[in-house]
PyMOL Python script that loads the backbone (N, CA, C, O; Angstrom):
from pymol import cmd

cmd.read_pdbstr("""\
ATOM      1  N   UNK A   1     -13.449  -0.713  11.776  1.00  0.00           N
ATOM      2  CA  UNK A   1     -12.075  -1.062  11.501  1.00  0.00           C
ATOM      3  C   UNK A   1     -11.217   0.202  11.587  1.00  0.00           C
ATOM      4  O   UNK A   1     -11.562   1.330  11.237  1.00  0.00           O
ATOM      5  N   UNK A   2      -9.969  -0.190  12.143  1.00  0.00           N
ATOM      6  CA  UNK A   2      -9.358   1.316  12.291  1.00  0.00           C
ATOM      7  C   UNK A   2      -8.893   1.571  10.938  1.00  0.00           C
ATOM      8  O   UNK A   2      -8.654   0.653  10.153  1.00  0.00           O
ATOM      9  N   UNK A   3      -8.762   2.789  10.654  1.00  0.00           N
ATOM     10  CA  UNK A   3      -8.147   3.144   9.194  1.00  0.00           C
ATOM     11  C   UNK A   3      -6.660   3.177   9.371  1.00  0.00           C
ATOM     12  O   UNK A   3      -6.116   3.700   8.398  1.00  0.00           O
ATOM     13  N   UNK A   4      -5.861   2.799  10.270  1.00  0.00           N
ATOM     14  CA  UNK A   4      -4.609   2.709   9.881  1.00  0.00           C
ATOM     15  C   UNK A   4      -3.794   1.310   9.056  1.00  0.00           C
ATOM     16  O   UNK A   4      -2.727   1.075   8.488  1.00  0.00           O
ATOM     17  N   UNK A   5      -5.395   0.428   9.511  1.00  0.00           N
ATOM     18  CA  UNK A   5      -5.161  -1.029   8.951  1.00  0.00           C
ATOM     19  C   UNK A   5      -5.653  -0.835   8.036  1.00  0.00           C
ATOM     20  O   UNK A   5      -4.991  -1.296   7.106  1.00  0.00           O
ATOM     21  N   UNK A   6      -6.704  -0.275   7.663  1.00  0.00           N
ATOM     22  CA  UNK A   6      -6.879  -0.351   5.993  1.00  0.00           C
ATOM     23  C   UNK A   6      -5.427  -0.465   5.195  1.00  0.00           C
ATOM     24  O   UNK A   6      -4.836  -1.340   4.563  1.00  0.00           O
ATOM     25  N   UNK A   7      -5.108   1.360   5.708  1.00  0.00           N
ATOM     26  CA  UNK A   7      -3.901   1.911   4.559  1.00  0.00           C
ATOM     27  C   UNK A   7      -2.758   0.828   4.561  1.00  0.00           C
ATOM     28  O   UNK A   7      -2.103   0.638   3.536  1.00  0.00           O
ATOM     29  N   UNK A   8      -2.525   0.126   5.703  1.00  0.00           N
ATOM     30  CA  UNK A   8      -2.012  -1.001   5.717  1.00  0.00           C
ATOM     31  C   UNK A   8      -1.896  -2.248   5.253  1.00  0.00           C
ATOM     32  O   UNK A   8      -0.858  -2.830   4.939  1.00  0.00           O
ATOM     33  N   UNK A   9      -3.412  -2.785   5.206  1.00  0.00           N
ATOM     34  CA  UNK A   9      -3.468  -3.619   3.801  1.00  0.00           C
ATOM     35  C   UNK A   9      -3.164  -3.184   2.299  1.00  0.00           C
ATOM     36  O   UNK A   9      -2.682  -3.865   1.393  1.00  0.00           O
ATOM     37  N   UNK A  10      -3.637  -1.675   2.291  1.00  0.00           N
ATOM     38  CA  UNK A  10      -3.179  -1.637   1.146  1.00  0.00           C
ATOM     39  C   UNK A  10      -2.293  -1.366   0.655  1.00  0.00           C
ATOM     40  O   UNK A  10      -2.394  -1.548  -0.558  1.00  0.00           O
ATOM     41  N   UNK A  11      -1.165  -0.901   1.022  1.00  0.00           N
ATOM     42  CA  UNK A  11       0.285  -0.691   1.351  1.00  0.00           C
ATOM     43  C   UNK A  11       0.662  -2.277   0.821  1.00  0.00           C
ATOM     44  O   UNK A  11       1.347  -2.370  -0.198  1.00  0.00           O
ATOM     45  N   UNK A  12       0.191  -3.577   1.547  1.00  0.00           N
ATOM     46  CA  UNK A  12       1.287  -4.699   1.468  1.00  0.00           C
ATOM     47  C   UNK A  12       0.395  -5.072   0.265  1.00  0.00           C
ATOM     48  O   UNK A  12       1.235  -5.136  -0.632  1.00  0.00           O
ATOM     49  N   UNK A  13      -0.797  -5.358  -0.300  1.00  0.00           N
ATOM     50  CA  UNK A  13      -0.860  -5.365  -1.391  1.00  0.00           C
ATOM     51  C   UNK A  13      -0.687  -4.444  -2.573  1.00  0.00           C
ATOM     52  O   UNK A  13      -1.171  -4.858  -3.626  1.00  0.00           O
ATOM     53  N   UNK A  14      -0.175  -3.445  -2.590  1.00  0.00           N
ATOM     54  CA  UNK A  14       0.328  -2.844  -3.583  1.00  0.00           C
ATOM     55  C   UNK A  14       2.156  -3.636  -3.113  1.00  0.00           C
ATOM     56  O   UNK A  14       2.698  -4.530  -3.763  1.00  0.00           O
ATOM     57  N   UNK A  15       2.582  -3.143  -2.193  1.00  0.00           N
ATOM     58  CA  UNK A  15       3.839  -4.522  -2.583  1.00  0.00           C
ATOM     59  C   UNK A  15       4.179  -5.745  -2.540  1.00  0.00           C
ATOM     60  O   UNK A  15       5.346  -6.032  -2.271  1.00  0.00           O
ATOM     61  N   UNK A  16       3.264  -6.695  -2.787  1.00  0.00           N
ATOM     62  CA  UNK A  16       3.441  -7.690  -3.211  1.00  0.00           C
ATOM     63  C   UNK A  16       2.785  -7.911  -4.488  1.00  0.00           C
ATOM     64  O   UNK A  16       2.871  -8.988  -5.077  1.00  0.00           O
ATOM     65  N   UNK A  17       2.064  -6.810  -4.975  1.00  0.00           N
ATOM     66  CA  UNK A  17       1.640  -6.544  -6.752  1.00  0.00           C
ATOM     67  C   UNK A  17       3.154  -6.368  -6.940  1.00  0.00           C
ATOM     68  O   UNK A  17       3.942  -7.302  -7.087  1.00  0.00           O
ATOM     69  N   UNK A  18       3.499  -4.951  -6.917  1.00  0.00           N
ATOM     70  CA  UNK A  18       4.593  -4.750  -6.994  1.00  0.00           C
ATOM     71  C   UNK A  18       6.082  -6.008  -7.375  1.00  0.00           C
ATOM     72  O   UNK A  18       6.715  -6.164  -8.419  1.00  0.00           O
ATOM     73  N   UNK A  19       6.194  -6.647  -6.137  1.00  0.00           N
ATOM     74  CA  UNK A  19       6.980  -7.918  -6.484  1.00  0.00           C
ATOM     75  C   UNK A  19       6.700  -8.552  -7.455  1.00  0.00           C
ATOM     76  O   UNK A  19       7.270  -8.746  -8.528  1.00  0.00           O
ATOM     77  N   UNK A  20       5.487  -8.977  -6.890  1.00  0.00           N
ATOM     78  CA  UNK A  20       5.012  -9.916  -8.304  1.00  0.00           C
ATOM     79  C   UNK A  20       5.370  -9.360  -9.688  1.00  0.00           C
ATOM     80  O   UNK A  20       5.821 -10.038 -10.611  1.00  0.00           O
ATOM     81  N   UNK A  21       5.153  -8.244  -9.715  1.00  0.00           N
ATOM     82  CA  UNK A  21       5.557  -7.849 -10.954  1.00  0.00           C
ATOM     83  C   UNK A  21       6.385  -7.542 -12.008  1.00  0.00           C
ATOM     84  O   UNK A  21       6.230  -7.449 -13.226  1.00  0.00           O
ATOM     85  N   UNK A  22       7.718  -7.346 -10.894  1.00  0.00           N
ATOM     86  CA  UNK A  22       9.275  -7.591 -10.880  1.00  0.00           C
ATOM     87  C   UNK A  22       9.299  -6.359 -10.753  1.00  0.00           C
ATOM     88  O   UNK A  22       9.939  -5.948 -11.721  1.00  0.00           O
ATOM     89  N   UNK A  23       8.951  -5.432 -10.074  1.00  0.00           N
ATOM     90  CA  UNK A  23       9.841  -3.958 -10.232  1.00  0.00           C
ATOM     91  C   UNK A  23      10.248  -4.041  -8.695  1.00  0.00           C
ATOM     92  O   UNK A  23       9.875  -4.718  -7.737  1.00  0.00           O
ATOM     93  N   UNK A  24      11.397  -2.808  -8.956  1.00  0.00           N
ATOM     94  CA  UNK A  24      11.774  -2.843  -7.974  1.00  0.00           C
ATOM     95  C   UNK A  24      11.190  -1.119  -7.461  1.00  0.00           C
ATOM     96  O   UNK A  24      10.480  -0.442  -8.205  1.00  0.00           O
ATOM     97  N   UNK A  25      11.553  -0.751  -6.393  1.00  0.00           N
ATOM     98  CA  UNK A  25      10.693   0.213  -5.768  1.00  0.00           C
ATOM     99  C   UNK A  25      11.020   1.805  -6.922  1.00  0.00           C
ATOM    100  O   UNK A  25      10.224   2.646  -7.340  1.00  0.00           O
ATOM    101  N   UNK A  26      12.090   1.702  -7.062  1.00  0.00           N
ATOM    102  CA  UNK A  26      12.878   2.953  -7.959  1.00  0.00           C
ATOM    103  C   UNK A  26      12.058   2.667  -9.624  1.00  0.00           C
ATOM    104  O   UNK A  26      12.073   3.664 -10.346  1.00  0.00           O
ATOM    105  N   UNK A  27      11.538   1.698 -10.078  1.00  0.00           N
ATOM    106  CA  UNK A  27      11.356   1.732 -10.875  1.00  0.00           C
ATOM    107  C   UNK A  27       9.322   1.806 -11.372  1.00  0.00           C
ATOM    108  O   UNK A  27       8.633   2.103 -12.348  1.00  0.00           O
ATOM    109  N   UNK A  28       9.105   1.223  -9.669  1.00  0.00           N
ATOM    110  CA  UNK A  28       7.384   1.632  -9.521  1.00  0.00           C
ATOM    111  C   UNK A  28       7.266   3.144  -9.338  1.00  0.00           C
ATOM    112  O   UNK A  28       6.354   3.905  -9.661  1.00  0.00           O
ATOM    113  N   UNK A  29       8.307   3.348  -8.798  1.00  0.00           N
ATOM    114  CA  UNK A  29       8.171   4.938  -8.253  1.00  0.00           C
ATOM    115  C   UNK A  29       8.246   6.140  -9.506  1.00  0.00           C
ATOM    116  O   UNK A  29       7.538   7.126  -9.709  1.00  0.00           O
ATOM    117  N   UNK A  30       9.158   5.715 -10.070  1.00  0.00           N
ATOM    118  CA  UNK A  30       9.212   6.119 -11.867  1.00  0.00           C
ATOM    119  C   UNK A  30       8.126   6.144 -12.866  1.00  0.00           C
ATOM    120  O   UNK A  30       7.896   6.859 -13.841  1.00  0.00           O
ATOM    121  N   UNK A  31       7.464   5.027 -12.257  1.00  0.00           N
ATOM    122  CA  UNK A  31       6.188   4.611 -13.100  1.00  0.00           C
ATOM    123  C   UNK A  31       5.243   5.744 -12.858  1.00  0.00           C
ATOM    124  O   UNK A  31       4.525   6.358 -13.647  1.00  0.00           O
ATOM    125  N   UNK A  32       5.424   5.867 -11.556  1.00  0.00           N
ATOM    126  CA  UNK A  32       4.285   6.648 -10.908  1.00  0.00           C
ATOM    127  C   UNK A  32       4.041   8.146 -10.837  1.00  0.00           C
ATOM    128  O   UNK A  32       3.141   8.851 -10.381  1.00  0.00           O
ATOM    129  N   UNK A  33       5.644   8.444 -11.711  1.00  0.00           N
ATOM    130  CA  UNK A  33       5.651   9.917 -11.136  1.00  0.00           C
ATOM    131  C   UNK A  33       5.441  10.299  -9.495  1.00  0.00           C
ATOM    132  O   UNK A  33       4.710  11.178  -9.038  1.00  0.00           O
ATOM    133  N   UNK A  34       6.162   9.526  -8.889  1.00  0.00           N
ATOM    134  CA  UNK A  34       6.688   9.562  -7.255  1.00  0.00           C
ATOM    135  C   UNK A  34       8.004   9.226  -7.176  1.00  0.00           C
ATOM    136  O   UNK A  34       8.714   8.623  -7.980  1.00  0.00           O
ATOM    137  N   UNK A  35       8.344   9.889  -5.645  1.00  0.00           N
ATOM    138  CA  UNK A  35       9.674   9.571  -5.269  1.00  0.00           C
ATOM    139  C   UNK A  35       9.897   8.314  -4.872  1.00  0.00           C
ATOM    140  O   UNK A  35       8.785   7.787  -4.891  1.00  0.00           O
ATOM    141  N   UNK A  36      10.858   7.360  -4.448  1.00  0.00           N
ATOM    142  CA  UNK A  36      10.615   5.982  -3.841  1.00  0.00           C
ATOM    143  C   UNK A  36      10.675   5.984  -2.475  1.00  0.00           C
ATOM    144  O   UNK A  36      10.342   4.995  -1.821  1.00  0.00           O
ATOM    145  N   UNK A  37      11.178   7.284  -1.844  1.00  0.00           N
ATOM    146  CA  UNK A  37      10.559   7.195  -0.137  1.00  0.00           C
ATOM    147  C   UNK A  37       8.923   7.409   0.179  1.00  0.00           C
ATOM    148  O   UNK A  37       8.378   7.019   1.212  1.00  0.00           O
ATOM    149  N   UNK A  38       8.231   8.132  -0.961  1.00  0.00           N
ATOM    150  CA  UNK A  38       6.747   8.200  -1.350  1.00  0.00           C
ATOM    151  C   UNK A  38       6.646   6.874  -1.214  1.00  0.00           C
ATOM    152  O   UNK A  38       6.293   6.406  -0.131  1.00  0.00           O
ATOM    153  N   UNK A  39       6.995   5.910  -2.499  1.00  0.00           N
ATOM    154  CA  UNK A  39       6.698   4.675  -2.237  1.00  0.00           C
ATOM    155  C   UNK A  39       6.770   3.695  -0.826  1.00  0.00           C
ATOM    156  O   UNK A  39       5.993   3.011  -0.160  1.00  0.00           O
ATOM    157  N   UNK A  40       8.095   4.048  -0.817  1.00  0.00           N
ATOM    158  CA  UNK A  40       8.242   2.965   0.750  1.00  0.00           C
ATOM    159  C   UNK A  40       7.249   3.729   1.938  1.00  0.00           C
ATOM    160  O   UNK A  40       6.519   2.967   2.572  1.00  0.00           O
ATOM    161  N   UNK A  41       7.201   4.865   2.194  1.00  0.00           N
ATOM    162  CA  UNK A  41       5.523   5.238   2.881  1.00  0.00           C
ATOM    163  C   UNK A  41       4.317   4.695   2.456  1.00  0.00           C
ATOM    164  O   UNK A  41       3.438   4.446   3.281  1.00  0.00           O
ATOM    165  N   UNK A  42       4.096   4.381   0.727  1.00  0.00           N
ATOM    166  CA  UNK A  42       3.094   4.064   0.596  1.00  0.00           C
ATOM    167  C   UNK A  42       2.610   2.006   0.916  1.00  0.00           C
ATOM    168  O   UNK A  42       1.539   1.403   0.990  1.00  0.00           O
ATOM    169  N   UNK A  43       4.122   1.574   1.018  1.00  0.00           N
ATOM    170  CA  UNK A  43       3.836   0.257   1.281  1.00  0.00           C
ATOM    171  C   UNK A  43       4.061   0.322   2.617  1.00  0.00           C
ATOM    172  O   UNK A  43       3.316  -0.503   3.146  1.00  0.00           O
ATOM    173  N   UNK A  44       4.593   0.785   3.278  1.00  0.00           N
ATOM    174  CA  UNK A  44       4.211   0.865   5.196  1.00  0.00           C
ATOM    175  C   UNK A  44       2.672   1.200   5.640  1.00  0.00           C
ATOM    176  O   UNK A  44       2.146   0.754   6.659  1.00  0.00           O
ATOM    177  N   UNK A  45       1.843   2.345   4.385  1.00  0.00           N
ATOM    178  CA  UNK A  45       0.331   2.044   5.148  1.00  0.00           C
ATOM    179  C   UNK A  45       0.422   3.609   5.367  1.00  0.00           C
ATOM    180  O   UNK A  45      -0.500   4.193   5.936  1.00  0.00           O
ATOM    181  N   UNK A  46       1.467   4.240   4.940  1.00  0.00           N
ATOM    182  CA  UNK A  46       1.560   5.762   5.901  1.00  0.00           C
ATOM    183  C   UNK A  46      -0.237   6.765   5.851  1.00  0.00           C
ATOM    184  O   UNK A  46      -1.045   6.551   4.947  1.00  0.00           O
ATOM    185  N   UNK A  47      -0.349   7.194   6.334  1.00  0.00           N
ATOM    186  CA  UNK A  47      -1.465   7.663   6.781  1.00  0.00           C
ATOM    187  C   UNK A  47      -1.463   9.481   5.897  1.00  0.00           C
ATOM    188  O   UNK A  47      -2.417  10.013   5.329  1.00  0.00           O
ATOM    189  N   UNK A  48      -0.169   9.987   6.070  1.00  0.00           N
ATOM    190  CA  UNK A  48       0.223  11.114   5.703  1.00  0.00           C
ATOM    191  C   UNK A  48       0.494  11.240   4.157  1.00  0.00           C
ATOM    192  O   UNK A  48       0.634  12.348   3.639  1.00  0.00           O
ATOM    193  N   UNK A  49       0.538  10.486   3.692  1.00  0.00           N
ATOM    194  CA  UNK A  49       0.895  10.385   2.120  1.00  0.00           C
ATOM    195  C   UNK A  49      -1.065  10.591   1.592  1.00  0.00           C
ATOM    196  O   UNK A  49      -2.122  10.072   1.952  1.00  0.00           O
ATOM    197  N   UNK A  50      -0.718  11.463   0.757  1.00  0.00           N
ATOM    198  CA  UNK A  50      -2.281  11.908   0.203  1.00  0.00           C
ATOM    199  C   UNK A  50      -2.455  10.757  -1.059  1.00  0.00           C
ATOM    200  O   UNK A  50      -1.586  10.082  -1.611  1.00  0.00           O
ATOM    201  N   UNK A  51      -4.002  10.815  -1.298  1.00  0.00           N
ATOM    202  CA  UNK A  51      -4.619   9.633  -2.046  1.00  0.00           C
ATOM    203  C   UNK A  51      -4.106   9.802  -3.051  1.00  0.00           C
ATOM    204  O   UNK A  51      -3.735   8.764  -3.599  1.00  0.00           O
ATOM    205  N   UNK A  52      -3.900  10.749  -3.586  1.00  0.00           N
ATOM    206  CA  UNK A  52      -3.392  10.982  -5.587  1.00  0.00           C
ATOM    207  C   UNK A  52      -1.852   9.925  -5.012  1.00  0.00           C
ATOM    208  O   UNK A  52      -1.601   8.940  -5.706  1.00  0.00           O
ATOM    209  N   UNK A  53      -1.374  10.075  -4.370  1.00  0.00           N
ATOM    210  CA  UNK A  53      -0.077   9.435  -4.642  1.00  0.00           C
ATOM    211  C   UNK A  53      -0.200   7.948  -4.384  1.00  0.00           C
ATOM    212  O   UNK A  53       0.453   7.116  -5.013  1.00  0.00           O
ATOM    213  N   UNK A  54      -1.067   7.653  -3.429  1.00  0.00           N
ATOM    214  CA  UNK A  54      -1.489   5.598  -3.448  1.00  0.00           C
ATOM    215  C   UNK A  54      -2.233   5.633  -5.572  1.00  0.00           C
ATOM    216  O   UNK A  54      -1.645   5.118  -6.523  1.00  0.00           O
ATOM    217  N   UNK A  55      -3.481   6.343  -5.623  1.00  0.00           N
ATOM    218  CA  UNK A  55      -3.885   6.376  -7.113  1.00  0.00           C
ATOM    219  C   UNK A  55      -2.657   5.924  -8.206  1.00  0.00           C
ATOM    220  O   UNK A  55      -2.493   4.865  -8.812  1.00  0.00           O
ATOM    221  N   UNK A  56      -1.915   7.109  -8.197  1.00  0.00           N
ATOM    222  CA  UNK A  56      -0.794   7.193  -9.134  1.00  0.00           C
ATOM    223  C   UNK A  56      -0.201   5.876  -8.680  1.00  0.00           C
ATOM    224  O   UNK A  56       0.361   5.431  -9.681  1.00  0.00           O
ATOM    225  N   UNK A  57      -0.065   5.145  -7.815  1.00  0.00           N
ATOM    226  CA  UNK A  57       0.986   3.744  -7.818  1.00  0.00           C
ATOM    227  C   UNK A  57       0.304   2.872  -8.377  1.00  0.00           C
ATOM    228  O   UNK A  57       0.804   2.335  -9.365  1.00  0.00           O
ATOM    229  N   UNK A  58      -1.128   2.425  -7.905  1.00  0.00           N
ATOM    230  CA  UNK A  58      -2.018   1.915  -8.025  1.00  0.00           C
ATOM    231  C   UNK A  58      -2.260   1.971  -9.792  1.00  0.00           C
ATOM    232  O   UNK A  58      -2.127   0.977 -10.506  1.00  0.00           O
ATOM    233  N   UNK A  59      -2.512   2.884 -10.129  1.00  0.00           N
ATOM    234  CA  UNK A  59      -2.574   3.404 -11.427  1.00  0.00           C
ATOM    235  C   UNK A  59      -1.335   2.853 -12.352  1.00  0.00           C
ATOM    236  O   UNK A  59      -1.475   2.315 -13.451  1.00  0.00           O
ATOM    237  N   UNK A  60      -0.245   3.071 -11.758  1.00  0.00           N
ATOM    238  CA  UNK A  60       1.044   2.456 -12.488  1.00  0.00           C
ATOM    239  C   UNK A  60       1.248   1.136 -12.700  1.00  0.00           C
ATOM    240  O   UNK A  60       2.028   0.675 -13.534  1.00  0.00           O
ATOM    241  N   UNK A  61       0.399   0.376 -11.788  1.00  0.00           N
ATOM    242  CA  UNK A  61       0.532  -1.356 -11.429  1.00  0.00           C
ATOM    243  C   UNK A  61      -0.502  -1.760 -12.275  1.00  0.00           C
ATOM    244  O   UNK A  61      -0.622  -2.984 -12.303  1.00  0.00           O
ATOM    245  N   UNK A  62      -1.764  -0.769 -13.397  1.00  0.00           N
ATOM    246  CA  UNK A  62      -2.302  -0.977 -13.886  1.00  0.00           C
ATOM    247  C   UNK A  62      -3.421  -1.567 -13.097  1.00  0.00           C
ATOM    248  O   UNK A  62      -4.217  -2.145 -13.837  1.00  0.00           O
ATOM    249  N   UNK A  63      -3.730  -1.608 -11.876  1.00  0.00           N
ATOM    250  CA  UNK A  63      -5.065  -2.126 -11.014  1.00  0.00           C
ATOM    251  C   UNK A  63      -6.017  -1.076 -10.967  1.00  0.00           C
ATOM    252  O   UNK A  63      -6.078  -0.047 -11.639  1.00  0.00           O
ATOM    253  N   UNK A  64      -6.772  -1.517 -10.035  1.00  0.00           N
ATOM    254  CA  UNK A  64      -7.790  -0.330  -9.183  1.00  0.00           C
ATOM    255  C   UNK A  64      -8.293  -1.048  -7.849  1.00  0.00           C
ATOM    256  O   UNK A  64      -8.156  -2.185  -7.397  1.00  0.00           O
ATOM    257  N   UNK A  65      -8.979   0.189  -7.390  1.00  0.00           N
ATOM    258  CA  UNK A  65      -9.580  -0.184  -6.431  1.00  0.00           C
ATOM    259  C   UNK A  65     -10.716  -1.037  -6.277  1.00  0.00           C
ATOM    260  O   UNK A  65     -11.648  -0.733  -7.022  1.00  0.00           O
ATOM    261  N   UNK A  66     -10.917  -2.065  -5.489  1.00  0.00           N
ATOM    262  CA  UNK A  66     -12.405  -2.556  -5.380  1.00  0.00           C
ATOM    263  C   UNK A  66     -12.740  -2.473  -3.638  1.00  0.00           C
ATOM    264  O   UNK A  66     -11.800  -2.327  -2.856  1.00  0.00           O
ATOM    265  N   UNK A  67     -13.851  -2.560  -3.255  1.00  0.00           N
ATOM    266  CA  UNK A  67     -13.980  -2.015  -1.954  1.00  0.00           C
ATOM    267  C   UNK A  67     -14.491  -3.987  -1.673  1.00  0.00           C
ATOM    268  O   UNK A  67     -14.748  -4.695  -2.647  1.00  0.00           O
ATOM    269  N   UNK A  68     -14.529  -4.412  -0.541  1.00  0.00           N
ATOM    270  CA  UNK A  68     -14.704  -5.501   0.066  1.00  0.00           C
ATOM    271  C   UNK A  68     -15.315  -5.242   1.258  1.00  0.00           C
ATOM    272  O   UNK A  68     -15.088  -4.200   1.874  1.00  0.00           O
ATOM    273  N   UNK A  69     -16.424  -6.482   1.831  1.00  0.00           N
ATOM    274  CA  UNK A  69     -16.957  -6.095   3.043  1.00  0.00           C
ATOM    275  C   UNK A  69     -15.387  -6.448   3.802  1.00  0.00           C
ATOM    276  O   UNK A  69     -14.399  -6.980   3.297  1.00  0.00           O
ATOM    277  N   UNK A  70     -15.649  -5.809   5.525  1.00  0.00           N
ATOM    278  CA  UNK A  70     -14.603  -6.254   6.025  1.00  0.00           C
ATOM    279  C   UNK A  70     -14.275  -7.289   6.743  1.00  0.00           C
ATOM    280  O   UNK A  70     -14.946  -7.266   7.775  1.00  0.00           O
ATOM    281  N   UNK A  71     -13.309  -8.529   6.695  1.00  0.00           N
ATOM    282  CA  UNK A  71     -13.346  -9.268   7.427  1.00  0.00           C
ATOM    283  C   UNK A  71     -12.759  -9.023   9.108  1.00  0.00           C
ATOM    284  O   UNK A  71     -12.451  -7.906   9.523  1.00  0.00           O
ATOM    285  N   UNK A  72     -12.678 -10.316   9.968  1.00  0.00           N
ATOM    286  CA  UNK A  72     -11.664 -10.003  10.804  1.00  0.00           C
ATOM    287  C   UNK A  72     -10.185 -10.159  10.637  1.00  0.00           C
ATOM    288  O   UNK A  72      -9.631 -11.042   9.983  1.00  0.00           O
ATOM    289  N   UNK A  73      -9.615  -9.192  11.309  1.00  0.00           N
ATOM    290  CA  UNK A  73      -8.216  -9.201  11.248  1.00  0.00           C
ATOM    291  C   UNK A  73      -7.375 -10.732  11.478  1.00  0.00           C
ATOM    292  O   UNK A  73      -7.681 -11.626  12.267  1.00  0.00           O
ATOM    293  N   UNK A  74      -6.422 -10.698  10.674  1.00  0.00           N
ATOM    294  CA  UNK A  74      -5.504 -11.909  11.219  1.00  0.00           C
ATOM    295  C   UNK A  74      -4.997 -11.346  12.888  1.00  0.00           C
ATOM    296  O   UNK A  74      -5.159 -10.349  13.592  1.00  0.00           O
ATOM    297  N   UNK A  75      -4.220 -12.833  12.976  1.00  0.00           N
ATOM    298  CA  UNK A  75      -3.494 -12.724  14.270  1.00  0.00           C
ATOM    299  C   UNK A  75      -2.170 -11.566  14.270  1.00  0.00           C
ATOM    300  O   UNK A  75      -1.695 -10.708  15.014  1.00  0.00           O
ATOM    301  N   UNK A  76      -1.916 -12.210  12.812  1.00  0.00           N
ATOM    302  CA  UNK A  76      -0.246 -11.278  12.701  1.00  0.00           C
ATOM    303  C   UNK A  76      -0.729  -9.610  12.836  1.00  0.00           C
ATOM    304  O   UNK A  76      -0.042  -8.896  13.565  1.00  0.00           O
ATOM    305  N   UNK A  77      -1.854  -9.043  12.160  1.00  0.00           N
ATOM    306  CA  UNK A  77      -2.215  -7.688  12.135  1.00  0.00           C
ATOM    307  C   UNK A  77      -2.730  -7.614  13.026  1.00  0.00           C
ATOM    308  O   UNK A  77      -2.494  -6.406  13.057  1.00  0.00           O
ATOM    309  N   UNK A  78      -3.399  -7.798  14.085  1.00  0.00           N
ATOM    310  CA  UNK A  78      -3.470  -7.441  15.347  1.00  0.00           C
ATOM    311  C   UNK A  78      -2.739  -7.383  16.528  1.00  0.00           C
ATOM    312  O   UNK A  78      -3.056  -6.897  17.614  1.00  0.00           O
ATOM    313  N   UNK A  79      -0.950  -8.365  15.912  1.00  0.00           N
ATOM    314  CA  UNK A  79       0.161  -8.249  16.849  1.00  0.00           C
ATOM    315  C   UNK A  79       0.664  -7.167  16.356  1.00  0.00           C
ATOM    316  O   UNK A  79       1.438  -6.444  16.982  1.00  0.00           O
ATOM    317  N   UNK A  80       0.269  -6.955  15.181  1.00  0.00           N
ATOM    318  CA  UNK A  80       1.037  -5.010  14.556  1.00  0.00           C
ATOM    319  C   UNK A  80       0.801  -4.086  15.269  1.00  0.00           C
ATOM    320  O   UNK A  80       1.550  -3.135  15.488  1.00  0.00           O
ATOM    321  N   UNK A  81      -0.483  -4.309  15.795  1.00  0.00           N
ATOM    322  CA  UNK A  81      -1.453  -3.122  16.061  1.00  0.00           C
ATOM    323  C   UNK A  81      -0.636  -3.112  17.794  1.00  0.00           C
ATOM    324  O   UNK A  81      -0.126  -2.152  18.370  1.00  0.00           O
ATOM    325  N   UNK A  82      -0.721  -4.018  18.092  1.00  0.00           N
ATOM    326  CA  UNK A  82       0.133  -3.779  19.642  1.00  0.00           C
ATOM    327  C   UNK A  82       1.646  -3.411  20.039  1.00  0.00           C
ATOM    328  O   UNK A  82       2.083  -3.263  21.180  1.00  0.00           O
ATOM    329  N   UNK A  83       2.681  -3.243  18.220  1.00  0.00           N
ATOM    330  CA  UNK A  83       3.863  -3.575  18.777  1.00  0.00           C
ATOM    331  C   UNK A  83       3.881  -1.986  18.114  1.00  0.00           C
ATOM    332  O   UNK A  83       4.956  -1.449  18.380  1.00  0.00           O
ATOM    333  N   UNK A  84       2.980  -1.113  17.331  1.00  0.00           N
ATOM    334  CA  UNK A  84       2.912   0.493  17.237  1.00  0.00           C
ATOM    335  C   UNK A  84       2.957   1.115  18.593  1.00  0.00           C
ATOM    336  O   UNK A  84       2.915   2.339  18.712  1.00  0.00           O
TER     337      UNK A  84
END
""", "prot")
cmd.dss("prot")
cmd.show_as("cartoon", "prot")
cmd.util.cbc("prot")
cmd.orient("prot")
């Protein structure tokens, strides 16, 4: 699996935790001791943003990590992968 889709899944599930949760990005980002352009990199999947700063969001949303075997990609994430 390429690792840009990982950081990518985990990007849209940390924002749709996020939603769900009612914050808004300025106020996860607060949580986190991050900036909120940190954040909005970290829900795009950015590749360049180092792990302590996905942790620290992750950490703020009160989750963690669990690792999963991998499935196959949807249709929609493999039209991502072509329109990069």
């Amino acid at each position: 699996m390429d690792i840009s889709m990982i950081t990518q899944r985990l990007g849209n599930q940390i924002r749709a935790m996020r939603i769900n949760r009612g914050y808004k990005q300025a106020d996860l980002a607060a949580l986190a001791g991050i900036t909120r352009q940190k954040l909005i990199e970290i829900e795009k999947g950015s590749l360049s943003v180092a792990m302590n700063a996905y942790a620290r969001v992750i950490a703020a949303l009160g989750s963690e990590v669990k690792l999963v075997p991998v499935t196959m990609p949807t249709l929609e994430e493999l039209e991502d992968l072509f329109d990069e």
